[in-house]
C-alpha positions, 0 to 999 in steps of 0.5 A: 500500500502507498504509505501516505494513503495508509497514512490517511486512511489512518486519519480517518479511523477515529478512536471512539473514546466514548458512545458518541465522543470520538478522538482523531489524530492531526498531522501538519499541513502545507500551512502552520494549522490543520488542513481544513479538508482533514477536520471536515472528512473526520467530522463526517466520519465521526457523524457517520459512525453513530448512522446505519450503513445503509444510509450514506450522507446527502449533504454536509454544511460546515463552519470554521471556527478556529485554526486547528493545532497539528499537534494535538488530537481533535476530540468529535461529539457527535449530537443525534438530532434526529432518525427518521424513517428516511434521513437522519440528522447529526451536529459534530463539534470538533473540539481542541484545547477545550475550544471549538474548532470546526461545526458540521451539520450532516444529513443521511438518506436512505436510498430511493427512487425519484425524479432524476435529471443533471447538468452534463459533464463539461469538457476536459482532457483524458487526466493520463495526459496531465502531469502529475503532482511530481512532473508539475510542482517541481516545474514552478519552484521558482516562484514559490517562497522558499525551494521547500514548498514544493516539497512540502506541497508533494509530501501534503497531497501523496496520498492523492493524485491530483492533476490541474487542466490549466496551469494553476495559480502560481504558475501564472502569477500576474496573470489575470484569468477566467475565474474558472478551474478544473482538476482530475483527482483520485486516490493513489492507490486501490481502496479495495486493496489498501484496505485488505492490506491492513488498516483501522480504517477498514474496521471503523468505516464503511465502504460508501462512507469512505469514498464520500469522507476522501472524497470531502478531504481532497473538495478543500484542496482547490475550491478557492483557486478560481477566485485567485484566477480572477485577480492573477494571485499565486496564493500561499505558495508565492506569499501574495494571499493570505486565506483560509476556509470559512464555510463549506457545504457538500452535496451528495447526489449520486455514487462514487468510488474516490479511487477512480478519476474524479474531474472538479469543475470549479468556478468563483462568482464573486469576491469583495470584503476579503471573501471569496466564493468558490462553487464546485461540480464533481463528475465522475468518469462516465459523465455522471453529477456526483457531488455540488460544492460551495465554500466561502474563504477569507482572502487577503492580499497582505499589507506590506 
């Protein structure tokens, strides 16, 4: 197995340490502070944990309250607010340091038939003939901050192989751009396999539960690079932004696997008061609408 896909699958598996009280271990970021991606996927395990497996997760709406120490572990409560005879409801309240870092509100459906119709699938090219994080990272190493980002950026993201469409931020910095990006992504390495080889991860959390929780980690990884497009900033990497995540929400429509190539079609209708908005669209191979996405963010441009 991979070893940094161990690695995350690792994250996910979440000690219970109690009937809904769960602790999970953190692990430093590409930034001083716990990646957002992570708290929200075990948030969702935490909360999807105390549902029946037959009810996967529908939507998610979650906030950031506080930069997350990668030092310490994160302890989840998990709050029942409702079983229905079709959805269930539950509130989970990561906590560090006796503070409240991060709230999500998740809702599960059980499955059933209805009225069905979807955007079509928007273009993009085979993801085969991309480059991958280790051809496209080391290329712009000139433009970061320091030689290490790349570095840390390729250590960051191992578990997941992610490929940009069009150049992404940083490599056309000063550049203004259509506030739009699209990038392919799945797990780099078989889930079937990495699970079958060992993990707590394959103990603890169902199969359809952790392809959606992968899935929520890697939706915070991009979102908000159109809204840097739109003003031809670099992000983080090149020191021209400073940011962080406000608020996301997630929407599951229909099945997936995370280990199969995804495409994330994203887009930024707006900025302005040092927020922007980013909404995405997950699609799976054949064509099919999978996820929605919408995150707020904070982005600044530092003062010097």
């Amino acid at each position: 197995m991979n070893d940094a896909l161990r690695s995350l699958l690792d994250l996910l598996a979440l000690e219970r340490i109690e009937q809904d009280i769960f602790r999970g271990e953190s692990r430093a970021s590409v930034v001083p502070r716990v990646f957002g991606g992570q708290v929200a996927a075990q948030a969702l395990v935490a909360a999807g944990r105390t549902v029946p497996a037959d009810r996967p997760p529908h939507s998610l709406h979650a906030y950031f309250l506080r930069p997350g120490d990668p030092g310490a572990p994160i302890v989840y409560t998990v709050d029942r607010i409702r079983d229905g005879r079709s959805f269930t409801t539950r509130r989970v309240v990561a906590v560090q340091h006796g503070q409240p870092i991060f709230h999500l509100s998740a809702s599960f459906q059980t499955a059933e038939e209805g009225l069905e119709h979807q955007e079509p699938m928007p273009a993009a090219p085979d993801p085969l003939t991309l480059p991958s994080p280790a051809e496209m990272l080391p290329r712009h190493a000139g433009r970061y901050l320091t030689p290490a980002v790349a570095d840390r950026l390729l250590e960051a993201r191992a578990a997941i192989d992610l490929r940009y469409v069009d150049e992404p931020p940083y490599a056309t910095v000063g550049e203004v751009r259509e506030p739009r990006s699209q990038v392919w992504f799945r797990t780099n390495g078989d889930l079937d396999k990495a699970l079958a080889d060992g993990t707590d991860c394959g103990d603890t959390v169902t199969r359809p539960l952790l392809d959606i929780c992968l899935v929520t980690y890697v939706s915070d990884m991009t979102l908000l690079d159109s809204i840097l497009l739109a003003h031809g900033r670099g992000g983080w990497a090149v020191g021209d932004v400073v940011g962080a995540s406000l608020d996301h929400a997630m929407w599951f429509h229909r099945p997936l696997r995370a280990d199969e190539w995804l495409l994330y079609d994203q887009e930024s209708p707006t900025a302005q008061s040092g927020r922007g908005l980013g909404k995405g669209r997950i699609f799976t191979a054949d064509g099919q609408l999978a996820v929605s996405v919408i995150q707020e963010g904070v982005i600044r441009v530092p003062r010097d």
